[in-house]
C-alpha positions in Angstrom: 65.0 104.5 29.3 65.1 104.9 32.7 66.9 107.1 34.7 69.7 105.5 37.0 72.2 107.8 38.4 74.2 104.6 39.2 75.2 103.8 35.5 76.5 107.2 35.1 78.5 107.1 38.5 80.2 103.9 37.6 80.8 104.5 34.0 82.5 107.7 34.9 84.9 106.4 38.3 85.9 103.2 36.0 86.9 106.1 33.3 88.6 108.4 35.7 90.5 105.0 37.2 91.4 104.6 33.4 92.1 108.0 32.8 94.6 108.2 36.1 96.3 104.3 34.2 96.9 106.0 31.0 98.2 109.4 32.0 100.0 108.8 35.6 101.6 112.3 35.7 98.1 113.8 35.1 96.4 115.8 37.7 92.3 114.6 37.3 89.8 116.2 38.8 86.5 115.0 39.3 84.4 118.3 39.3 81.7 118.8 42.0 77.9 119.6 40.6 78.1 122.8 39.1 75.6 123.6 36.5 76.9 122.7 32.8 80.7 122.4 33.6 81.9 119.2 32.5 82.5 116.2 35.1 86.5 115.5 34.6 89.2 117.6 34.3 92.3 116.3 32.7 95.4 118.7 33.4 97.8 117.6 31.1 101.2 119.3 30.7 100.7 122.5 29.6 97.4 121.9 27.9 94.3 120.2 29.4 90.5 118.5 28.1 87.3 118.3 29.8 84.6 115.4 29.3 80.9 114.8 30.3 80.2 111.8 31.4 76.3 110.1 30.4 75.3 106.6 30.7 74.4 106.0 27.3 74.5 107.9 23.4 70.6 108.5 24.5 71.0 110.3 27.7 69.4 113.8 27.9 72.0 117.0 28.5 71.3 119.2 31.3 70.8 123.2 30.9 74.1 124.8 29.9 76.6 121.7 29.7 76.6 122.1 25.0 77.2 125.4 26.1 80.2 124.7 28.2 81.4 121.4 26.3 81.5 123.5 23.1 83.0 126.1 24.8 85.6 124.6 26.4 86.5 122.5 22.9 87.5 125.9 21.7 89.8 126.2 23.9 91.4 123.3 24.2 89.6 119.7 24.1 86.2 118.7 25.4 83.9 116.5 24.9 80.2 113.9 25.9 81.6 110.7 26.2 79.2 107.5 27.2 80.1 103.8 27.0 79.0 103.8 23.4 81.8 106.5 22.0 84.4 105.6 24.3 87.3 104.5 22.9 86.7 107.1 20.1 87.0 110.0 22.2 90.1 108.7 24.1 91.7 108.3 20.9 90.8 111.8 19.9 91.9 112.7 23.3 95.4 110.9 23.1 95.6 113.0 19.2 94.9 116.1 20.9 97.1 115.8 23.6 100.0 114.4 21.2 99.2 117.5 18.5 99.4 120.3 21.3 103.0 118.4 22.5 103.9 118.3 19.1 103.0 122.3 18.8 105.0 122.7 22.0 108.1 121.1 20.5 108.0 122.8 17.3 107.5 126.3 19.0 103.8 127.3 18.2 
């Protein structure tokens, strides 16, 4: 597959476009280019999620961004998303952000 920066670039400002839909009251960040950190930051509430856009399942990972999407899953939410997993990960996102509410509302 070739590579085509453009794919990504639109994949990921029609999801941030979606993202900002979804959860109005959000702040999203689109990160700058550093190494390994993920692309979008979703501040939600008191909790938050991070996600890495690709262009496709396929696409290669750069130095350090497992690293940092595995790290940042332990702390809250994170995850690779590409047109292919999608909708999956936005529902896991949407049941992340509704269990850490849920936590909030019970007292944990």
């Amino acid at each position: 597959m070739s590579k085509n920066p453009t794919v990504e670039r639109n994949f990921q400002a029609k999801l941030i476009k979606e993202l900002r839909s979804k959860y109005p009251e959000d702040i999203i960040f689109k990160n700058d280019a550093i190494q390994g950190i993920p692309d979008i930051l979703i501040l939600h509430g008191d909790t938050w999620a991070s996600l890495e856009c690709k262009r496709s399942a396929n696409a290669p990972h750069r130095p350090n961004q497992d690293y940092y999407v595995d790290k940042m899953n332990d702390m809250a939410f994170s995850r690779f998303i590409y047109p292919e997993n999608k909708e999956e990960v936005l529902r896991e996102l949407e049941q992340s952000f509704e269990a850490r509410g849920n936590a909030r509302v019970s007292g944990c």
